[in-house]
VMD Tcl script that draws the C-alpha trace (Angstrom):
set ca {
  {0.00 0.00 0.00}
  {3.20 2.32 0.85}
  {3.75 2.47 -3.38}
  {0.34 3.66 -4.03}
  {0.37 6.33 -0.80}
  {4.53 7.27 -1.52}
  {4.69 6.69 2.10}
  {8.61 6.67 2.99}
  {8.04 6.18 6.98}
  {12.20 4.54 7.07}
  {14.26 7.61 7.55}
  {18.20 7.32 7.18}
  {19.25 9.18 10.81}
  {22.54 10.37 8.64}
  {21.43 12.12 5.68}
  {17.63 12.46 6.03}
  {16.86 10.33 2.94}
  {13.68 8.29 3.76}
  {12.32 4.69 2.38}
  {9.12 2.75 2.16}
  {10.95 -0.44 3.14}
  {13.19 -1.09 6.18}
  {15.43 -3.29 3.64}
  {16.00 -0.73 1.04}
  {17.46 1.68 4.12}
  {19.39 -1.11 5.44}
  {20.82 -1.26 1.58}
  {21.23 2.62 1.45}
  {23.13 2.86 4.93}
  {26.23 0.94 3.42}
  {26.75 3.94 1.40}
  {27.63 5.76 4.52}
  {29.01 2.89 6.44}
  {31.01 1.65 3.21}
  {30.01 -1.74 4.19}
  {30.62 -3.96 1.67}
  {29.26 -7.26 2.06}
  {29.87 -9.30 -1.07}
  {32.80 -10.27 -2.65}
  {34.15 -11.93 -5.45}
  {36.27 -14.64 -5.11}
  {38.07 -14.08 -8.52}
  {39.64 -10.66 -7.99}
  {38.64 -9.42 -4.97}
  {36.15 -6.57 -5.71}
  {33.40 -5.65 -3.09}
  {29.98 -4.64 -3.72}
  {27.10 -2.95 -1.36}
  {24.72 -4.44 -3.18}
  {24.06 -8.08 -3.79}
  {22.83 -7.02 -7.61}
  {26.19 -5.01 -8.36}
  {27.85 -8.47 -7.29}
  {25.73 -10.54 -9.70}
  {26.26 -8.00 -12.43}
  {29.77 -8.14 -11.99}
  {30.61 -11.84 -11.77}
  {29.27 -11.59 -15.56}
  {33.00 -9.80 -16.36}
  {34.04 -13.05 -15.09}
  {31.37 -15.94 -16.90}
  {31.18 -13.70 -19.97}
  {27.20 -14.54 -19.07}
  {25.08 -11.80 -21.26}
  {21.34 -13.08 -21.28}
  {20.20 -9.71 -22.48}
  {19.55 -10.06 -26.44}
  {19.16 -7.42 -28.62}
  {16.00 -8.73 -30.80}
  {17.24 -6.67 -34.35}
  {21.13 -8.09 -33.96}
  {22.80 -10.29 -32.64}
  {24.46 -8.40 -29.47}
  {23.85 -9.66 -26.28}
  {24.40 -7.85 -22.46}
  {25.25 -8.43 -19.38}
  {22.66 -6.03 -17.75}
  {18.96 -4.92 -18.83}
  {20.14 -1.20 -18.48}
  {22.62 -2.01 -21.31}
  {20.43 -3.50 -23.51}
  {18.11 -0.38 -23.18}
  {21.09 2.14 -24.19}
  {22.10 -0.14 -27.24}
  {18.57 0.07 -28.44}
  {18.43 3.78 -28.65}
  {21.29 2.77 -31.67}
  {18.55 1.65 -33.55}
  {15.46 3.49 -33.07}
  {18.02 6.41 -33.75}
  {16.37 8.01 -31.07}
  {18.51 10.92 -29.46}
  {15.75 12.20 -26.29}
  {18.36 14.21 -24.67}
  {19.33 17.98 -26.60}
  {22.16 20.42 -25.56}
  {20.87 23.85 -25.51}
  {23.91 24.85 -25.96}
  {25.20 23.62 -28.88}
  {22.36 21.39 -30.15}
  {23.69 18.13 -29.29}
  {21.93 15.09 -28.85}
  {22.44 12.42 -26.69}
  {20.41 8.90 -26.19}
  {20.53 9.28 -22.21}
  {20.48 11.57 -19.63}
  {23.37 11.07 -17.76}
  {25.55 11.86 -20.58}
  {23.78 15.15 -21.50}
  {24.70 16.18 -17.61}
  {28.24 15.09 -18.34}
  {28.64 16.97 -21.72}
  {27.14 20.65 -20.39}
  {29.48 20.42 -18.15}
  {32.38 21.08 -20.69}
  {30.00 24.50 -21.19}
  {29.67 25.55 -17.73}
  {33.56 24.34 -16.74}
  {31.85 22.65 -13.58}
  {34.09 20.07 -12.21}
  {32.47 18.78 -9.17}
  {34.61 15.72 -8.49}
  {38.10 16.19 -6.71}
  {41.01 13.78 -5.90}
  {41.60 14.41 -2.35}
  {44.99 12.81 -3.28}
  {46.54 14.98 -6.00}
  {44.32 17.64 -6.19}
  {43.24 17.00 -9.45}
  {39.33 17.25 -10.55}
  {36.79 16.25 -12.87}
  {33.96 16.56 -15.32}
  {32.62 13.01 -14.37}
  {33.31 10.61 -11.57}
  {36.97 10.23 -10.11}
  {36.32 6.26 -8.97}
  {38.59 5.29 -11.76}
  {41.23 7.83 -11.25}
  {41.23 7.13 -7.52}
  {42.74 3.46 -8.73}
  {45.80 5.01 -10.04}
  {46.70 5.73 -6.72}
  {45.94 2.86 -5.38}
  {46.69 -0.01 -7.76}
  {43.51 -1.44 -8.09}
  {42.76 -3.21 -11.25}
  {38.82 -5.05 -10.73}
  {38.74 -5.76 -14.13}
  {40.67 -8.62 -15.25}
  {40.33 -10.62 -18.61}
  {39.65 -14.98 -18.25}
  {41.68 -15.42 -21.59}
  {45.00 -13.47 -20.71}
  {44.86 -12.71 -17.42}
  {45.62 -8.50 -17.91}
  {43.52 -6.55 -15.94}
  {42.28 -3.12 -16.07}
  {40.59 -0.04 -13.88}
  {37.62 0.49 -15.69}
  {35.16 -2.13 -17.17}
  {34.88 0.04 -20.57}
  {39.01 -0.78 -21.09}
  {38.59 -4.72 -19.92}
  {35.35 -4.73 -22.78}
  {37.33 -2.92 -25.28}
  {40.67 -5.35 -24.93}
  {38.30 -8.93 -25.18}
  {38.06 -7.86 -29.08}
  {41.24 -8.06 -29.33}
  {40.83 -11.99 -28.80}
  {37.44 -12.08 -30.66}
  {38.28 -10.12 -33.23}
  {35.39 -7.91 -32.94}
  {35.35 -4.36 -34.24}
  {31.89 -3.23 -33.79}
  {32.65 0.29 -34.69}
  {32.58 1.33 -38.55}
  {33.45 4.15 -40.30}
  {30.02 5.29 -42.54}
  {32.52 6.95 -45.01}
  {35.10 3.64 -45.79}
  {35.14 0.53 -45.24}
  {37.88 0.66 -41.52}
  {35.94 -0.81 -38.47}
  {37.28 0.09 -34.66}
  {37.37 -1.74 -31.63}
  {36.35 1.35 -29.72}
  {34.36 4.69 -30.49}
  {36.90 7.12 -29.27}
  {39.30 5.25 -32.21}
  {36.10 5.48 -34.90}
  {35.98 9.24 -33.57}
  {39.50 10.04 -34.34}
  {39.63 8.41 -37.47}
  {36.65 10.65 -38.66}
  {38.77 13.35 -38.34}
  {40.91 12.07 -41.33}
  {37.96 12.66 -43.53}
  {37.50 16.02 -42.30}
  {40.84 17.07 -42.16}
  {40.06 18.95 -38.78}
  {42.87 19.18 -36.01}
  {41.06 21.05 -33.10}
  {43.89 20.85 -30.86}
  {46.52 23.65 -31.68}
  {50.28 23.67 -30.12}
  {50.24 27.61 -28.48}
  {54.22 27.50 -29.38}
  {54.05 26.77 -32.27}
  {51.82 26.37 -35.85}
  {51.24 22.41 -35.32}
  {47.88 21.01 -34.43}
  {46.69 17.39 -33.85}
  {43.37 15.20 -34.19}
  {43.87 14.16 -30.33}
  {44.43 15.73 -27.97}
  {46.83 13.31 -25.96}
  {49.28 13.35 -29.42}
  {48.92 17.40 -28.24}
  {50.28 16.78 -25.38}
  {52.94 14.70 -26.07}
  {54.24 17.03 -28.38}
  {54.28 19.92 -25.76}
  {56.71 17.96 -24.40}
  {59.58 18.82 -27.86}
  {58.89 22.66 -26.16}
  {59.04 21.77 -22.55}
  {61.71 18.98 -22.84}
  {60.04 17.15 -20.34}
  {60.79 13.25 -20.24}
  {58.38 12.08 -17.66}
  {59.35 8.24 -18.74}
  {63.09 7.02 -17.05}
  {64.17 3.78 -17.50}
  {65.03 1.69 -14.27}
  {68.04 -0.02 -15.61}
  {70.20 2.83 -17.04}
  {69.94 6.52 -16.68}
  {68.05 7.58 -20.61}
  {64.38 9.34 -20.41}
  {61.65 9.68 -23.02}
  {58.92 11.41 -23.52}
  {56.08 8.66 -24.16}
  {55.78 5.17 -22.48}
  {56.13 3.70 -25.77}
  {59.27 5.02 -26.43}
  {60.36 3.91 -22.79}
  {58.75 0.16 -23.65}
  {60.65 -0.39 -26.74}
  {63.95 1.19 -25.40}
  {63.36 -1.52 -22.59}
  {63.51 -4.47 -24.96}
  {67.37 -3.15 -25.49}
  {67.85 -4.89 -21.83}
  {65.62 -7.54 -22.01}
  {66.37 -8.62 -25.67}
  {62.67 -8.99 -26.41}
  {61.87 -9.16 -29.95}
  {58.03 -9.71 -29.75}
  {56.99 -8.97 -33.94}
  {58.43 -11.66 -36.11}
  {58.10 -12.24 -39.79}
  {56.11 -15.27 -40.50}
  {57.77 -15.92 -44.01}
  {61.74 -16.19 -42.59}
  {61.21 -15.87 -39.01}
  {63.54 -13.02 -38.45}
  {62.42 -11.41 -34.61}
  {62.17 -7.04 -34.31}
  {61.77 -4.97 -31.13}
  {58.67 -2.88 -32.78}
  {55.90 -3.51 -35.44}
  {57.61 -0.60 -37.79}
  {60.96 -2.52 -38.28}
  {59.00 -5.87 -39.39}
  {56.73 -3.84 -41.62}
  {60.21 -2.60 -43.65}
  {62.00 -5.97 -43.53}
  {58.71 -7.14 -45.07}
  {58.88 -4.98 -47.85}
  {62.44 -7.36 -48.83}
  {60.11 -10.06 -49.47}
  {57.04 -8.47 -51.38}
  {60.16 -6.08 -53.16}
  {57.86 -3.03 -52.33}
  {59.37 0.57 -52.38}
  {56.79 2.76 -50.93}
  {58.69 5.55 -50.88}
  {59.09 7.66 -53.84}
  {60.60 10.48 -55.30}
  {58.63 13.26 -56.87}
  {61.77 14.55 -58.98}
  {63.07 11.61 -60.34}
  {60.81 9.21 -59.86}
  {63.43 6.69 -57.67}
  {61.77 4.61 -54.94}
  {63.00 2.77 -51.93}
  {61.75 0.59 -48.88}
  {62.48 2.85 -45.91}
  {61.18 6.41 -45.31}
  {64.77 7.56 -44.01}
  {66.59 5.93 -47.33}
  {63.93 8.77 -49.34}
  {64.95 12.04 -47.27}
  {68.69 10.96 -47.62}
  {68.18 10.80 -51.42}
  {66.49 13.68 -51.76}
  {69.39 16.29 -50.14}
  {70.81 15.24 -53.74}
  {68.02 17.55 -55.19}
  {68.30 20.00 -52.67}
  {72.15 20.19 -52.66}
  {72.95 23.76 -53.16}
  {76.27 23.13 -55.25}
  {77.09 20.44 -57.37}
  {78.49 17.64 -54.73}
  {77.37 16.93 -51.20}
  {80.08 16.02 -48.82}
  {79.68 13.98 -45.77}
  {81.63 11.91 -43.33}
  {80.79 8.43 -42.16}
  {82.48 6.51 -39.76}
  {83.09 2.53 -40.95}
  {84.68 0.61 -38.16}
  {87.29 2.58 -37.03}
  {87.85 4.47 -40.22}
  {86.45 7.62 -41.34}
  {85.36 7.50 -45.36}
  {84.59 10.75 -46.80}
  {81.84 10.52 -49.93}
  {81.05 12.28 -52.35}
  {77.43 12.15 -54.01}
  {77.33 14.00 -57.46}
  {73.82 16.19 -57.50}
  {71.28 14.20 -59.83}
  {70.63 15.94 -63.20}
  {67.42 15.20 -65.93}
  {70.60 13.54 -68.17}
  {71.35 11.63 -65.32}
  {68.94 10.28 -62.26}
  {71.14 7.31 -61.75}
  {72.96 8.59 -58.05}
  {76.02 6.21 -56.75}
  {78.38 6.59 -54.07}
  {82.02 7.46 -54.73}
  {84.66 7.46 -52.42}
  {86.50 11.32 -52.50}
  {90.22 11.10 -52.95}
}
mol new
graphics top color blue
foreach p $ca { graphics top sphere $p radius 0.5 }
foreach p [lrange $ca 0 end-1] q [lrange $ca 1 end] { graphics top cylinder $p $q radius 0.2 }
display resetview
């Protein structure tokens, strides 16, 4: 009868919040209590509420038994499935009246007017830092925590959105396509940066200089060449980069790792650019060509060497290279339209 009246007679004595049902205050008293009664005996993540627990041991069974009726996704909660059928209906409730965006929930129109209004309302108590959404993932950088942890591989992740996004790496799945070509992405933030090669729009513009860049993390790597900031040191000698990729392959220097290998001669490389150009000795492609005389070659660097013999401002370019403990002085004669044929002599 309590539905029908809205009777809430169960008041919480710490925030004021009243309930119909003693049970549901019982629930809603963990939040201030941080009681957290079930756990998962997998990874070790606690939940308040028996639900969250059942919802999460899915991560875990890969158990979806919400179908989509038009295709053939599946989810692991009802509230999922709802979302993905706003995809297609087409139907976008939820309108900026700002800048006349459209969104399919709520939730995420509140998150994007924030970017108008520069409200933050969530703060790191630990490094000060705050945010347009909230800081639960950001708190695990601090402390470690990784919930989300993959059955096939074992990696685990902070956020469930990065564990969902690395399981297509093992099915294969890239459920996000480009309307404009035929590339397909694992996640929408990759679809949403490869739209911006169609475009041709860079929206994030270095202040020091004329570059700009589709993201705006490749933005801030870049500030980096003004601030020479190397935030990236290696633990086994004393050299510093400015990206953790950088830092990963330099790693493999001490470790001897050569994970990409050629599966026609099984030669091993420290990073997936070397194999691609040893590759190109076995298909004989020269993707690299120049526009004066028309010469092509299988690495980029092999091009902008040739070309200083176009660019030469006298006749002969002069350089020194040093050859085992010699130093051999060449001489490259500056290509003419009688002659595009360029060979090394040694200078005299």
């Amino acid at each position: 009868m309590r539905v029908h009246t809205l009777a809430k007679p169960h008041i919480c004595d710490l925030c004021g919040k009243g309930f119909s049902r003693a049970g549901t205050l019982r629930i809603h008293r963990r939040i201030h209590t941080e009681e957290k009664p079930y756990n998962c005996d997998q990874c070790g993540a606690a939940f308040a509420h028996k639900l969250h627990f059942i919802v999460h041991q899915r991560t875990h069974t890969g158990e979806k038994p919400y179908a989509c009726d038009q295709c053939p996704k599946a989810f692991s909660t009802s509230s999922d499935l709802k979302k993905h059928r706003s995809i297609h209906s087409g139907e976008k409730r939820y309108r900026c009246d700002v800048c006349e965006m459209a969104f399919t929930r709520r939730s995420t129109l509140i998150r994007h007017q924030r970017i108008h209004t520069g409200e933050k309302p969530y703060w790191c108590d630990l490094c000060g830092k705050m945010f347009l959404s909230t800081l639960k993932a950001h708190q695990r950088r601090h402390t470690g925590e990784k919930p989300y942890w993959c059955d096939q591989c074992g990696k685990s992740f902070t956020q469930l959105t990065q564990l969902k996004n690395h399981q297509h790496i093992h099915t294969g799945e890239k459920p996000h396509s480009c309307d404009q070509c035929e590339k397909a992405y694992t996640t929408a933030y990759e679809l949403k940066r490869h739209h911006l090669v169609h475009t041709g729009e860079k929206p994030y513009g270095c202040d020091q200089c004329e570059k700009a860049f589709t993201a705006s993390s490749d933005l801030k790597k870049h500030l980096r060449v003004h601030t020479g900031e190397k935030p990236y040191s290696c633990d086994q000698c004393e050299k510093a980069f400015t990206t953790s990729s950088h830092l990963k392959v330099h790693q493999r220097s001490h470790t001897g790792e050569k994970p990409y290998w050629c599966a026609r001669c099984g030669k091993t490389f420290t990073t997936i650019d070397n194999l691609k150009i040893h590759q190109h000795v076995h298909t004989g492609e020269k993707p690299f060509r120049c526009e004066q005389c028309g010469k092509s070659f299988t690495q980029s660097s092999s091009l902008k060497v040739h070309q200083r013999v176009h660019t030469a401002p006298s006749s002969n370019i002069t350089f020194t290279l040093s050859h085992r403990k010699e130093e051999l002085t060449y001489k490259i004669p500056q290509c003419t339209t009688e002659r595009l044929s360029c060979r090394l002599l040694i200078a005299e």
